[in-house]
N, C-alpha and C positions, 0 to 999 in steps of 0.2 A: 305734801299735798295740803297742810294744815292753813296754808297761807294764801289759798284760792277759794273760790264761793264753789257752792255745788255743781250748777251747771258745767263750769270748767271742769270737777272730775269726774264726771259725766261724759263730756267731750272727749277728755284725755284717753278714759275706758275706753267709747265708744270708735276710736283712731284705731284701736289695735286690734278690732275684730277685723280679720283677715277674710280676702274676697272669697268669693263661696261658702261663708260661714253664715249664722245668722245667731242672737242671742236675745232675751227678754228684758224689759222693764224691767223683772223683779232680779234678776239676774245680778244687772249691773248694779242696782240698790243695795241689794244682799253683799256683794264685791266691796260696795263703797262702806259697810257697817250699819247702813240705814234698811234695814229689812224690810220695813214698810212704806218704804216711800218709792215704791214702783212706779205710782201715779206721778209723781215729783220728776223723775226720767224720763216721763212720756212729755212732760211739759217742756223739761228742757232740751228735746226732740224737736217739738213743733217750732222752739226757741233758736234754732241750731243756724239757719239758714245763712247768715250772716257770718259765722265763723269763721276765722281764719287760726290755722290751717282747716279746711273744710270737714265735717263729719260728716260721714257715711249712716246716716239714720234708717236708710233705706235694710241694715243691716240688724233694726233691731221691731222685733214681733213682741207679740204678746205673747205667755208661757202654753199655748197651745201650737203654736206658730202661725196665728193667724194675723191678715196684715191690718190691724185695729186701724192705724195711723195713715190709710191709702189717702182718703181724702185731700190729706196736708201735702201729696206730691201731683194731683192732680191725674181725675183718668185710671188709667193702666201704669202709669211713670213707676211706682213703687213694686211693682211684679215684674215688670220690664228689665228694673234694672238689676233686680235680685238674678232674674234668668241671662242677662247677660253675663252675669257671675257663675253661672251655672248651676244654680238655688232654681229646684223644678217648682212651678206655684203655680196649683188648680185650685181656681176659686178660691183667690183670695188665701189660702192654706197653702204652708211650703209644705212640700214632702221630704219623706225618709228626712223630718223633723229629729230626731234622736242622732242621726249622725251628722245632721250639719249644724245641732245647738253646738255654739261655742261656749262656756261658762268661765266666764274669767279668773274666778276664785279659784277653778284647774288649769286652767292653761298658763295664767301669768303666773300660777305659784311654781309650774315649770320650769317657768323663765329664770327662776332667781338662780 
């Protein structure tokens, strides 16, 4: 991963959070070694739109679960499409947040 710019491991991360999950800015920072650059993820979120293969941004909340980023899908689109995943969100907040954070630092260290 040493040979791509942030964003792309940002994207890379952000492809493998699985439908009905949901995960944080600081999350996927912390993942990538950069524990402070939360904000830095959020950017390359709003950044994403254009990607190819597409990311799933609509998949990533702030560390309370709340959808800080709704704006940048416009409307209701970022709740909408969480709940077509089956991610419950009142007001802006997912619920039974703790069992649908995905944290990649555990899940992908599964994978190996």
């Amino acid at each position: 991963m040493d040979d791509i710019n942030f964003f792309d491991k940002v994207y890379q991360v952000a492809r493998l959070i699985p439908q009905g999950r949901v995960t944080s800015y600081g999350a996927i920072a912390s993942y990538l070694g950069t524990k402070g650059s939360s904000r830095m993820v959020g950017y390359a979120m709003q950044a994403c739109s254009n990607a190819k293969p597409p990311v799933p941004a609509h998949r990533v909340v702030n560390r309370q679960g709340l959808l800080t980023a709704k704006q940048h899908f416009g409307g209701d689109r970022m709740a909408e499409m969480l709940r077509s995943e089956g991610v419950e969100v009142i007001e802006d907040q997912v619920q039974d947040f703790k069992n649908k954070f995905w944290d990649p630092a555990i899940e992908l260290d599964l994978e190996k």
